[in-house]
MARVEXVO-457677 format. One record per atom (N, C-alpha, C): y, z, x; atom name; residue in one letter. Coordinates in steps of 0.02 Angstrom, whole numbers. Layout:
       yy       zz       xx   atomo   residuo
        Y        Z        X      CA         A
...
This chain:
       yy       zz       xx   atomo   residuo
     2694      128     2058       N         X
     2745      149     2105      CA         X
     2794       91     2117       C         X
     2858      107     2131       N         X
     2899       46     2124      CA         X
     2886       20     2196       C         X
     2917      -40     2206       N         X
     2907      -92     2241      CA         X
     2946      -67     2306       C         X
     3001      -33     2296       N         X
     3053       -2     2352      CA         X
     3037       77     2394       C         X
     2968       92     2366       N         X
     2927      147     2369      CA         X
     2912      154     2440       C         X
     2948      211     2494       N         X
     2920      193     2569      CA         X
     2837      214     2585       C         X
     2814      164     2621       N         X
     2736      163     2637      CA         X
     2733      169     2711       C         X
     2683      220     2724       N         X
     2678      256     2771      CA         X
     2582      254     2790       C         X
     2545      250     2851       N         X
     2490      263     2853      CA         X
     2464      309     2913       C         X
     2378      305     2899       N         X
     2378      328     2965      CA         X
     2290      272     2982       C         X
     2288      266     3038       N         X
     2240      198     3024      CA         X
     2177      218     3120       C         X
     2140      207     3113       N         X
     2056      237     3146      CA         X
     2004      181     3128       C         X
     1959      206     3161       N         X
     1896      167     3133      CA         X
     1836      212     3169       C         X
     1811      249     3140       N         X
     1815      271     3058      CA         X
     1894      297     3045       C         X
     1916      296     2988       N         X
     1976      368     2979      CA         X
     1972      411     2917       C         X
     1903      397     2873       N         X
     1901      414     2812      CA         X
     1902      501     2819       C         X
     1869      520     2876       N         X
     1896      587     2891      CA         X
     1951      622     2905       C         X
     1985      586     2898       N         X
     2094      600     2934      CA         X
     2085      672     2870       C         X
     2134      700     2907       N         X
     2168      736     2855      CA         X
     2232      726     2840       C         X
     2266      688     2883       N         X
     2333      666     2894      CA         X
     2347      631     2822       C         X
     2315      614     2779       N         X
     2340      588     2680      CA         X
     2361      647     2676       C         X
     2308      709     2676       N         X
     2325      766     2635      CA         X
     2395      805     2650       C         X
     2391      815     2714       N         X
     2456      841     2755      CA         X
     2517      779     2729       C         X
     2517      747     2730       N         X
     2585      688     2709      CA         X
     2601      703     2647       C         X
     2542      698     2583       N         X
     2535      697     2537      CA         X
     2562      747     2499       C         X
     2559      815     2522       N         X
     2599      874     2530      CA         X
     2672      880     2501       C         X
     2672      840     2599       N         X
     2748      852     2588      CA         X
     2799      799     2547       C         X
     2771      745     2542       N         X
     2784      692     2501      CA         X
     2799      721     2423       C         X
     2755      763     2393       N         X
     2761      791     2345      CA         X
     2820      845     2336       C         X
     2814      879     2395       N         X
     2846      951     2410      CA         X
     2914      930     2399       C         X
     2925      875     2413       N         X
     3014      846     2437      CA         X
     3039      797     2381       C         X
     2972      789     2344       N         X
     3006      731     2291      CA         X
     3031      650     2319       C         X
     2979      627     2362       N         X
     3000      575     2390      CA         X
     2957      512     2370       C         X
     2982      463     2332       N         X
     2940      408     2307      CA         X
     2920      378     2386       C         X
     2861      389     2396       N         X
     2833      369     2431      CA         X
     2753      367     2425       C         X
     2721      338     2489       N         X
     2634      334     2502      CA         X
     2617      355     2570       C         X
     2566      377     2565       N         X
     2509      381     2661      CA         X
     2469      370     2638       C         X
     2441      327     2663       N         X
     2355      325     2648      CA         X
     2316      303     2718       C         X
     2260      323     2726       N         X
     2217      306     2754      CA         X
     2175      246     2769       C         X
     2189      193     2823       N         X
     2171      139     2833      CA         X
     2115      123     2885       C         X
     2051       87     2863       N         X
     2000      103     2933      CA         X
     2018        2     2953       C         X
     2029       13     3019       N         X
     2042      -69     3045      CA         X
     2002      -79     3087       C         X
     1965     -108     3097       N         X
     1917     -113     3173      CA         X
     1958     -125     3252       C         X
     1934     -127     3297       N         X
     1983     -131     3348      CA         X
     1984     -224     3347       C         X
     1943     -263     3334       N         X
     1956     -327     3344      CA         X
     2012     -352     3314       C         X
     2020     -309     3245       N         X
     2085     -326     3204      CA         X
     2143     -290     3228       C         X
     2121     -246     3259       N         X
     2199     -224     3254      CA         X
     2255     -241     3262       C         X
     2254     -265     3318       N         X
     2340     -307     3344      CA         X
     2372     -358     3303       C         X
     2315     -390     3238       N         X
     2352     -409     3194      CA         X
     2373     -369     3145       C         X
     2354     -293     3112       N         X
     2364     -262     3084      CA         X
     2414     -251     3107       C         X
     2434     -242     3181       N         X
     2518     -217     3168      CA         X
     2581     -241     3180       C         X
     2546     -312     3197       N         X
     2586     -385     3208      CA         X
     2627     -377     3128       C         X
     2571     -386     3079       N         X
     2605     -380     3009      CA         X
     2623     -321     2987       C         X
     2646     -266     3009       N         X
     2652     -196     2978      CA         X
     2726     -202     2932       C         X
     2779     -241     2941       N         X
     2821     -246     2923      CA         X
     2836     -311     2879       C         X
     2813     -363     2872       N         X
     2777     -413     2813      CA         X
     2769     -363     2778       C         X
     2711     -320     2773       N         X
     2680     -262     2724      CA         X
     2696     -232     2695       C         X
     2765     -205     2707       N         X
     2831     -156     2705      CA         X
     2798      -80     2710       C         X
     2757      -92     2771       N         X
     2770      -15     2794      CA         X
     2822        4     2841       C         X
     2851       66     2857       N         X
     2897       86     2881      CA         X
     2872      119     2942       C         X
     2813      131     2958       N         X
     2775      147     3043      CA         X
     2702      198     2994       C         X
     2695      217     3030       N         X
     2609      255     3029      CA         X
     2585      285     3093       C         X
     2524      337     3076       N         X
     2503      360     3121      CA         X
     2423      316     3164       C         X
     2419      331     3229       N         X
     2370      290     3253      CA         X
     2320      345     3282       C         X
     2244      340     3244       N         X
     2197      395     3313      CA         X
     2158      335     3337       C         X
     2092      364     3362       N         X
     2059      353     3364      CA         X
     1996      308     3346       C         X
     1972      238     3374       N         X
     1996      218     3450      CA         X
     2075      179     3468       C         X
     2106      179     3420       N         X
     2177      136     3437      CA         X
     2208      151     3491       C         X
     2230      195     3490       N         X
     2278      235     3534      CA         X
     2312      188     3603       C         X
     2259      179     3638       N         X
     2267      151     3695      CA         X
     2315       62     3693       C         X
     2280       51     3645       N         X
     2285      -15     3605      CA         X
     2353      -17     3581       C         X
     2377       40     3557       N         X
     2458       38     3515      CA         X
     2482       43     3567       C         X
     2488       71     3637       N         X
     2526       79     3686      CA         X
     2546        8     3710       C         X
     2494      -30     3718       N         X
     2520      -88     3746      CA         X
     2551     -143     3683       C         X
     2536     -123     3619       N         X
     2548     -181     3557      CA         X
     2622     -168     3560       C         X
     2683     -116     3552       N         X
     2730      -78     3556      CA         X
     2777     -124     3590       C         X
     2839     -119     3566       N         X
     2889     -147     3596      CA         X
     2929     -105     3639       C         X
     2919      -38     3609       N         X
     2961       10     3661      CA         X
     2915       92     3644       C         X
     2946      128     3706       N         X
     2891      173     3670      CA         X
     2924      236     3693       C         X
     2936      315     3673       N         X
     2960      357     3707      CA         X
     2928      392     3750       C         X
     2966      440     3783       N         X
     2952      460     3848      CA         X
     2872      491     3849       C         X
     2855      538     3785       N         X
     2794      573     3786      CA         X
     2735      507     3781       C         X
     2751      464     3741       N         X
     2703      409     3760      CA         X
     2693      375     3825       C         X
     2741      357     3859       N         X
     2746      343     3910      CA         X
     2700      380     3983       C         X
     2709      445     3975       N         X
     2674      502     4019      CA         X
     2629      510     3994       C         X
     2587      497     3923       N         X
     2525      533     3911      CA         X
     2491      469     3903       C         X
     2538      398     3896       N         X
     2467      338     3896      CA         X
     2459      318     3850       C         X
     2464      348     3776       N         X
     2452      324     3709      CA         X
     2492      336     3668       C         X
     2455      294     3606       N         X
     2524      312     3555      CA         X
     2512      328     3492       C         X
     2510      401     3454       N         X
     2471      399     3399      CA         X
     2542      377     3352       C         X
     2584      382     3337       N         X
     2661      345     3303      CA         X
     2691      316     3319       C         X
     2695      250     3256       N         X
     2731      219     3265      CA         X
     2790      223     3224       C         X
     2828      161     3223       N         X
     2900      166     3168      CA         X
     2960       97     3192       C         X
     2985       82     3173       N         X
     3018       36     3181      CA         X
     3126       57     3179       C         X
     3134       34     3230       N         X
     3194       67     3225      CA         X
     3251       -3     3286       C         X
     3300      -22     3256       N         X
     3332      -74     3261      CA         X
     3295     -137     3291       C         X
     3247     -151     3218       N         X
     3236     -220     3246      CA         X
     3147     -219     3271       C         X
     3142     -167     3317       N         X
     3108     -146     3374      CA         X
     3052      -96     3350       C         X
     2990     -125     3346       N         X
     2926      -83     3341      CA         X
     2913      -17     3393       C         X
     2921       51     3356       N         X
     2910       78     3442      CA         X
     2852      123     3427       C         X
     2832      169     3486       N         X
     2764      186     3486      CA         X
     2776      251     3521       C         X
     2763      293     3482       N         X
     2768      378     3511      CA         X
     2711      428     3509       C         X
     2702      473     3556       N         X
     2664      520     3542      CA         X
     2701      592     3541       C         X
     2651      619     3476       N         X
     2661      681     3439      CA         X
     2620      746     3446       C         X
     2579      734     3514       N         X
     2506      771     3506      CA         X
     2558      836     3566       C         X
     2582      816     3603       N         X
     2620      879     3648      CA         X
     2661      907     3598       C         X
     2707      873     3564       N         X
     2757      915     3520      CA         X
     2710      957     3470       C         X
     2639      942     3461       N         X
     2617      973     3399      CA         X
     2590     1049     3437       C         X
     2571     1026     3495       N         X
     2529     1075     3562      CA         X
     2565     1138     3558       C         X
     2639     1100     3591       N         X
     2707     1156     3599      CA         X
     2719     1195     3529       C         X
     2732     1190     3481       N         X
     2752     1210     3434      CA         X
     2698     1262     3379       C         X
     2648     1221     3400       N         X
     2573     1263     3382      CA         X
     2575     1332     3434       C         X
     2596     1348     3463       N         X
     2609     1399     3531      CA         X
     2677     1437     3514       C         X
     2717     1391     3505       N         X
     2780     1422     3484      CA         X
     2775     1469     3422       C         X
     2733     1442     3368       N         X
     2746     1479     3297      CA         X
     2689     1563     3321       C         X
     2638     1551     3335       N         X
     2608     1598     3354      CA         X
     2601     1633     3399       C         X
     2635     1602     3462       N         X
     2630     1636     3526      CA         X
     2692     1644     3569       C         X
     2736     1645     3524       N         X
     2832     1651     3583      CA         X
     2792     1670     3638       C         X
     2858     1636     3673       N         X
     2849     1661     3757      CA         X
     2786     1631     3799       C         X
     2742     1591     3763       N         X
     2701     1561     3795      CA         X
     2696     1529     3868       C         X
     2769     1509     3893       N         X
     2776     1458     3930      CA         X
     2791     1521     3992       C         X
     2801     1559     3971       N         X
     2826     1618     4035      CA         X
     2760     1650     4061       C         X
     2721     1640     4032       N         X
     2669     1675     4033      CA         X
     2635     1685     4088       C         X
     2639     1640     4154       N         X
     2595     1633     4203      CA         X
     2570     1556     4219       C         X
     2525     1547     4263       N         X
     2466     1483     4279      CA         X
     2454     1478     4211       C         X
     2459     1402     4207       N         X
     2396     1381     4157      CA         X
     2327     1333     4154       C         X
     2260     1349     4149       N         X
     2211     1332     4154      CA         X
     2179     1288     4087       C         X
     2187     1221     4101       N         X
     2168     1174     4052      CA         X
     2084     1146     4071       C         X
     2048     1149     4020       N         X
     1988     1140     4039      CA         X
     1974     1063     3979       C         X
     1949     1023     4027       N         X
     1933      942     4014      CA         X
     1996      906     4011       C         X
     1982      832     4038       N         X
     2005      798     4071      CA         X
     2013      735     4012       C         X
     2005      737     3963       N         X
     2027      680     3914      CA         X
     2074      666     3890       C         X
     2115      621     3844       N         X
     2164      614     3822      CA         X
     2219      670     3776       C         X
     2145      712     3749       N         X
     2188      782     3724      CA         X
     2227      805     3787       C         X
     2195      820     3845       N         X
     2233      871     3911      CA         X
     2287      840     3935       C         X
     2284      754     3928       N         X
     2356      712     3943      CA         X
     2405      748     3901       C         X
     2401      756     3842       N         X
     2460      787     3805      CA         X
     2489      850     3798       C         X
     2431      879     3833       N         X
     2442      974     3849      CA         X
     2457      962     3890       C         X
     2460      933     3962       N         X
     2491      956     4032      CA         X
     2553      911     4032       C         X
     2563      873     3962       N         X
     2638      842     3972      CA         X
     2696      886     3928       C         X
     2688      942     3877       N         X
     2687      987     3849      CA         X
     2710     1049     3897       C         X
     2657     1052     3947       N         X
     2655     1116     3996      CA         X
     2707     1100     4041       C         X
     2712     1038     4061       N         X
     2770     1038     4092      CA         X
     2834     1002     4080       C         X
     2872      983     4009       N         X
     2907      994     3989      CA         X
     2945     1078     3960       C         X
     2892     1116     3964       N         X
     2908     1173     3939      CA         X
     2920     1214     4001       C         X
     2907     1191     4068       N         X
     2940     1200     4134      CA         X
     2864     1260     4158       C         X
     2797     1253     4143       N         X
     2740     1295     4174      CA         X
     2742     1250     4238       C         X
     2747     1279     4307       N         X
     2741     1254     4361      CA         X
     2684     1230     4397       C         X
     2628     1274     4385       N         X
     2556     1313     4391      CA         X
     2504     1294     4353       C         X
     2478     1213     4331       N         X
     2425     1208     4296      CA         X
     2388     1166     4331       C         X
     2298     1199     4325       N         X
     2262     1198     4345      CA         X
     2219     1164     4279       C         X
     2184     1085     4306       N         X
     2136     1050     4280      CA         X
     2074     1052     4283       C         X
     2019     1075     4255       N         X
     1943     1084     4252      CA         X
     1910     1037     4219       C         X
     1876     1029     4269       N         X
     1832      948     4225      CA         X
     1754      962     4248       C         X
     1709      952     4204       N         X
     1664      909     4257      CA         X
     1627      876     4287       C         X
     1667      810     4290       N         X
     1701      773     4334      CA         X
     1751      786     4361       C         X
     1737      791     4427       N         X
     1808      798     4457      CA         X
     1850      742     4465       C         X
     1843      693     4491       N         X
     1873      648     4487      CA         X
     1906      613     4412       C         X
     1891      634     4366       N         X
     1932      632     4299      CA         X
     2003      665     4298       C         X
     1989      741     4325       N         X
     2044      798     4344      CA         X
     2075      776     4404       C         X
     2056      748     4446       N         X
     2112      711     4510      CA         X
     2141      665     4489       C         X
     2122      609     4443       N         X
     2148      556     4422      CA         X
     2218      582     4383       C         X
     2205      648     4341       N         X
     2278      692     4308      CA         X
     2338      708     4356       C         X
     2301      747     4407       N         X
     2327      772     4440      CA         X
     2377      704     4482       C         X
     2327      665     4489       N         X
     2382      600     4530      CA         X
     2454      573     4464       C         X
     2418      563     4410       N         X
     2465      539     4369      CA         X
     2530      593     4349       C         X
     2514      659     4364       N         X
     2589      691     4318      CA         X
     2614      734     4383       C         X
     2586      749     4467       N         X
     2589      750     4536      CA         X
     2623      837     4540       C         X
     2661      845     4555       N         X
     2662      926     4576      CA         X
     2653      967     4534       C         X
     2642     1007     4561       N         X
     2629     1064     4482      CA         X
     2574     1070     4463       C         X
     2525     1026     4478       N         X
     2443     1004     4431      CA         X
     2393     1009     4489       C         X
     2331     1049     4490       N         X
     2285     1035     4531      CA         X
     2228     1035     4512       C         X
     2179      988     4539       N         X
     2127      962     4505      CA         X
     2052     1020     4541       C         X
     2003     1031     4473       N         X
     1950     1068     4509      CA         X
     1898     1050     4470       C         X
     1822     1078     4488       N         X
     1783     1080     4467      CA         X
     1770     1135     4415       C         X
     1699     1120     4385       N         X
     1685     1180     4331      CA         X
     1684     1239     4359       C         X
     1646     1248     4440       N         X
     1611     1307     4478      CA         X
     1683     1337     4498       C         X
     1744     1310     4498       N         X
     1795     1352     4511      CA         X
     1829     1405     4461       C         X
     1800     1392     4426       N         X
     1846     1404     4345      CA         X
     1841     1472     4335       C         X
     1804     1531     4364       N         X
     1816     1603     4357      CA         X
     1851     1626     4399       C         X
     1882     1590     4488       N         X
     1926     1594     4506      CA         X
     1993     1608     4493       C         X
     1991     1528     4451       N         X
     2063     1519     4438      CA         X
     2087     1546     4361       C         X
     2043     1596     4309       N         X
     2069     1629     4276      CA         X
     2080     1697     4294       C         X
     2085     1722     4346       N         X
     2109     1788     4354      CA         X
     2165     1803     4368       C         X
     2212     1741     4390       N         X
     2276     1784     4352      CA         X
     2325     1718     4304       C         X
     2265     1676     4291       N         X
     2295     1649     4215      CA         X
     2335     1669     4168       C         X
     2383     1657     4132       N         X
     2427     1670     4099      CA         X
     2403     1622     4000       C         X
     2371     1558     4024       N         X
     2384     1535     3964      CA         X
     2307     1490     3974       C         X
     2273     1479     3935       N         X
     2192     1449     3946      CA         X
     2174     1413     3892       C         X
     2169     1337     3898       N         X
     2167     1292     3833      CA         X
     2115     1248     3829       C         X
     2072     1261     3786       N         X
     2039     1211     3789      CA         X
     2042     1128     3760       C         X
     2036     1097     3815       N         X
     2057     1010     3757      CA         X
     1984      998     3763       C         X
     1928     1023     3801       N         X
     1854      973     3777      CA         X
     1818      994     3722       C         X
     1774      958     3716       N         X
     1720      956     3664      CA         X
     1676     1011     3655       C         X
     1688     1048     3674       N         X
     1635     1124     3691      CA         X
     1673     1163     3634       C         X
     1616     1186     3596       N         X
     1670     1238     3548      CA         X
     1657     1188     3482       C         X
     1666     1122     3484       N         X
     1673     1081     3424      CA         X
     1596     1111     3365       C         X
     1572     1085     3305       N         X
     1520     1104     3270      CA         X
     1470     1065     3288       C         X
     1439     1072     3287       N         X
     1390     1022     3333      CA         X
     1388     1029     3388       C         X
     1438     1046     3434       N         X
     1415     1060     3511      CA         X
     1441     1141     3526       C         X
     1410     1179     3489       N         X
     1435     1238     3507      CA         X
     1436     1283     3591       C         X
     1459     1295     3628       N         X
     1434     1318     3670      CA         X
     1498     1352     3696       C         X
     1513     1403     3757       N         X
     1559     1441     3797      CA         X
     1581     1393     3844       C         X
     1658     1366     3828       N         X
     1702     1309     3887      CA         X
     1711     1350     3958       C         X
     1703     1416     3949       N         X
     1740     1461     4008      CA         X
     1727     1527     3969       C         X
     1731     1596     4021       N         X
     1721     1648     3996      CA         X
     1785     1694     3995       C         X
     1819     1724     3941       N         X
     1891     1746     3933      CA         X
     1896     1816     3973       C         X
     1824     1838     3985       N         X
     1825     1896     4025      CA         X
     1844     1897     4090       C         X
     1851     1853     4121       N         X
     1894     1830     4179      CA         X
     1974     1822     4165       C         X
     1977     1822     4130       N         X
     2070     1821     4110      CA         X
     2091     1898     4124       C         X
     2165     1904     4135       N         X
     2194     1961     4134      CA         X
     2239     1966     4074       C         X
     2236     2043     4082       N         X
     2254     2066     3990      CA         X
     2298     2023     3950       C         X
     2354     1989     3995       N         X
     2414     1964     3948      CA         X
     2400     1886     3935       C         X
     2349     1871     3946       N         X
     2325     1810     3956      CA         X
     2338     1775     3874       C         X
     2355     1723     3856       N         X
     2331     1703     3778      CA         X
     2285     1625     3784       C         X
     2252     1621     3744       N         X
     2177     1572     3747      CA         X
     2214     1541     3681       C         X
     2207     1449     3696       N         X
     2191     1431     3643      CA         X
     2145     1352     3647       C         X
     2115     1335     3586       N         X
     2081     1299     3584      CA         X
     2110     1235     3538       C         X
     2098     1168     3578       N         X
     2158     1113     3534      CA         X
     2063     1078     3469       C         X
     2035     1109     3470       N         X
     1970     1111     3433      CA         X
     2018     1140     3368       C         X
     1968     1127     3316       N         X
     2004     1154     3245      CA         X
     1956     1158     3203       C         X
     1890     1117     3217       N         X
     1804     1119     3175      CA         X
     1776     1169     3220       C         X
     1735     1220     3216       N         X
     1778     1268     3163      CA         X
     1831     1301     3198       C         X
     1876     1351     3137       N         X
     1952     1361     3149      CA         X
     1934     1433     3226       C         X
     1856     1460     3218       N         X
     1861     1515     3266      CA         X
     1804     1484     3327       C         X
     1810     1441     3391       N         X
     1762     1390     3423      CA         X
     1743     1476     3459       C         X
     1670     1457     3485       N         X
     1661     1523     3529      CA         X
     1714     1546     3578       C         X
     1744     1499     3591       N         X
     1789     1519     3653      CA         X
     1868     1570     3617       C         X
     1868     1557     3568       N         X
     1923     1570     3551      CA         X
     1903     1654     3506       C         X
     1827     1668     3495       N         X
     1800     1726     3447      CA         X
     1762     1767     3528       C         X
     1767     1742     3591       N         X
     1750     1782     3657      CA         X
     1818     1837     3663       C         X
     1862     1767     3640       N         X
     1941     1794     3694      CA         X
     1956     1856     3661       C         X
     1953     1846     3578       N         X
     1976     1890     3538      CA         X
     1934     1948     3545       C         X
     1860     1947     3554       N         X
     1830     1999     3551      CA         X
     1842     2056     3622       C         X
     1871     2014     3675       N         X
     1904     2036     3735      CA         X
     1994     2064     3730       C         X
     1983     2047     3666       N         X
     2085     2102     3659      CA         X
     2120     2035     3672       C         X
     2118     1983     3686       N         X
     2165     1938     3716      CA         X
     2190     1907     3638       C         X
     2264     1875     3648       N         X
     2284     1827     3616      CA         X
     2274     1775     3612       C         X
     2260     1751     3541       N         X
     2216     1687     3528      CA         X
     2251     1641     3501       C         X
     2252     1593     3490       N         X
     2282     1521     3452      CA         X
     2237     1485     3422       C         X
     2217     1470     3362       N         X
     2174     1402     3344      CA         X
     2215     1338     3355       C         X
     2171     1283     3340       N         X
     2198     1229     3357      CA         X
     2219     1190     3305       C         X
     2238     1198     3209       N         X
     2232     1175     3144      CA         X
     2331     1185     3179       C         X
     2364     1218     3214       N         X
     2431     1209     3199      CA         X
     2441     1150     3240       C         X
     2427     1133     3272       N         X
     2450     1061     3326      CA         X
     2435     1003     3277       C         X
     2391      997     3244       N         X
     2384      971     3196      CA         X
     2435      945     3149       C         X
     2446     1010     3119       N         X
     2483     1007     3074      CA         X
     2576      996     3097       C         X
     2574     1015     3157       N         X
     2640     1029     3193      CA         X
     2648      947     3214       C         X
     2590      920     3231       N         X
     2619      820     3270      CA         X
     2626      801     3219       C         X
     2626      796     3158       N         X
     2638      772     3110      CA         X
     2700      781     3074       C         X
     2738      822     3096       N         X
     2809      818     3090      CA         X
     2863      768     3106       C         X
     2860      756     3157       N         X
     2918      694     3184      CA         X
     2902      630     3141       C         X
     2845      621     3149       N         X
     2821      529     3118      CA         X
     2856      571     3026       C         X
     2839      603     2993       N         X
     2843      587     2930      CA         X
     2943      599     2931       C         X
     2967      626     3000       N         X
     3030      622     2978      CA         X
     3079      548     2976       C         X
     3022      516     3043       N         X
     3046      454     3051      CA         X
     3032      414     2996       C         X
     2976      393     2956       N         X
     2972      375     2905      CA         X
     3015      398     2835       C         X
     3014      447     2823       N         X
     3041      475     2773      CA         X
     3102      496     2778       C         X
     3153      522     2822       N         X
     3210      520     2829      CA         X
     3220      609     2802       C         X
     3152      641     2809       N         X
     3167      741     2802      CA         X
     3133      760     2845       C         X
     3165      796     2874       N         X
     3098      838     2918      CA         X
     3055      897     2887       C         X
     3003      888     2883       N         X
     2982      938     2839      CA         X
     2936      999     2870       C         X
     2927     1070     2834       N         X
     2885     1109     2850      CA         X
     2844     1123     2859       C         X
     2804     1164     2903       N         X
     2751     1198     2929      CA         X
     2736     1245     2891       C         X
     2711     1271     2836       N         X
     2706     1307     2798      CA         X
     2641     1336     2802       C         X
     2634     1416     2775       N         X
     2561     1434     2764      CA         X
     2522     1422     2704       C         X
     2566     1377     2645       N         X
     2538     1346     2600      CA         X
     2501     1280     2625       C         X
     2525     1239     2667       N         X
     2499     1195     2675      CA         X
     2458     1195     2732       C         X
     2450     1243     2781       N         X
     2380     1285     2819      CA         X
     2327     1315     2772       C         X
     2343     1334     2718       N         X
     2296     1350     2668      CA         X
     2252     1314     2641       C         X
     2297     1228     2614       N         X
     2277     1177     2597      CA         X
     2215     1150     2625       C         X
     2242     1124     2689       N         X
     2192     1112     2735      CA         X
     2127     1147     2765       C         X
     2149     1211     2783       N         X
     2097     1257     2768      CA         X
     2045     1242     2729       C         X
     2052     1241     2660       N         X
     2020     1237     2599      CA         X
     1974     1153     2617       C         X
     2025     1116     2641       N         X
     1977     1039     2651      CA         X
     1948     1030     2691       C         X
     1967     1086     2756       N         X
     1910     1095     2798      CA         X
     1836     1112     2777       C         X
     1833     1173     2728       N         X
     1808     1202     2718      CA         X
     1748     1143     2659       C         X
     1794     1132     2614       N         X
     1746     1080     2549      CA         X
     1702     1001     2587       C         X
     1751      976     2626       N         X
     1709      923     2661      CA         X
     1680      925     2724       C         X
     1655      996     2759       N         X
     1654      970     2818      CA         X
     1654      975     2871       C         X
     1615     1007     2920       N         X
     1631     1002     2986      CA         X
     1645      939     3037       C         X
     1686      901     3022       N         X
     1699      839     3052      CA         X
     1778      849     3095       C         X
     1776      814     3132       N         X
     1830      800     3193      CA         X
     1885      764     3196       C         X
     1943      796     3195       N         X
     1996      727     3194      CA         X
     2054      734     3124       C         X
């Protein structure tokens, strides 16, 4: 590959599970763009020199999961607004001069909703269940998209008050034992925890408490149907998996790198699909 070839990553520890090569790799192909993504595992002790030198290296920015995240927020010279409100930063990129640090996990949220579920945002209350860094990016999502009405389930409560203090009207914090309450006249019901994942199979909430127009989705993607999301459906409700947010945050970073914005396609939902399927019930 020539030397002027733009290089792009996405970097974890572990990250050998990313799917984020394949998805790049794609579209890299799809567009005819001499370029690379690859997959980099850095430990957290190294990191901050990993991205001290990112540009020595001649990469042009990359994606950051897991455990970085927290870590790129503060390494960052500037950072946009969704990073700013959700705390972390899974993209980076460099733009006059200036290392900056963005998150893509709300735009992937929103748009994962948008392709399958118009009208989402009109829908009513929305009931987000767990309190981790996924729900930072759904209730910054929920209320950019102007939902007035979302309700946090944790449990821990004090995880869900700590939300509720950081993003302040609009957000109220509860326990698990409230949670058939507050779906009866729910509009939109998401799961960001770990319930549902392969390995921890179990019911986050019961969809039979929702009212008819309700739509359920799960930001889970191992597997593509979590119980919560094969309850809702078996209850008539509208469902969402969680493989488009995925595929949807990964849009902006490869435009900033690459200079196209590229598509969401059901060829390249297929793709992935398929690599879900050959390697794996694994996370991330």
């Amino acid at each position: 590959m020539a030397e002027t070839a733009k290089k792009a990553f996405v970097t974890g520890h572990p990250v050998a599970h990313s799917r984020s090569p394949k998805i790049h790799g794609y579209w890299l192909a799809t567009y005819g763009i001499d370029g690379s993504y690859q997959a980099i595992d850095v430990a957290p002790d190294a990191f901050a020199y990993f991205v001290r030198t990112l540009e020595a290296n001649g990469y042009r920015g990359g994606n950051v999961t897991i455990p970085h995240k927290e870590a790129a927020f503060a390494l960052v010279a500037r950072r946009d607004d969704a990073a700013e409100q959700i705390g972390a930063v899974n993209t980076l990129w460099f733009e006059d001069g200036d290392l900056w640090g963005g998150n893509t996990d709300a735009h992937g949220f929103a748009a994962n909703l948008d392709e399958h579920a118009p009208g989402w945002a009109d829908n009513g209350p929305a009931v987000v269940l767990g309190a981790g860094g996924a729900s930072r990016a759904v209730i910054h999502a929920l209320i950019e998209r102007g939902v007035g009405n979302i309700r946090v389930v944790n449990r821990t409560l004090a995880r869900a008050e700590e939300l509720r203090d950081r993003f302040g009207a609009g957000v109220s914090a509860h326990g698990t034992a409230a949670t058939g309450e507050l779906l009866a006249d729910a509009g939109l019901l998401v799961n960001t925890s770990a319930l549902g994942m392969h390995g921890n199979e179990g019911l986050s909430a019961d969809p039979a408490r929702l009212p008819d127009h309700a739509i359920v989705t799960d930001i889970v993607y191992v597997p593509l149907e979590t119980p919560l999301l094969a309850a809702a459906k078996a209850r008539g409700l509208k469902t969402v998996d969680g493989l488009g947010m995925l595929l949807h945050q990964a849009v902006p970073g490869f435009e900033r790198w690459f200079r196209i914005r590229p598509q969401v396609t059901a060829e390249l939902r297929r793709i992935i699909v398929a690599d879900l399927g050959a390697q794996g019930m694994t996370k991330e």
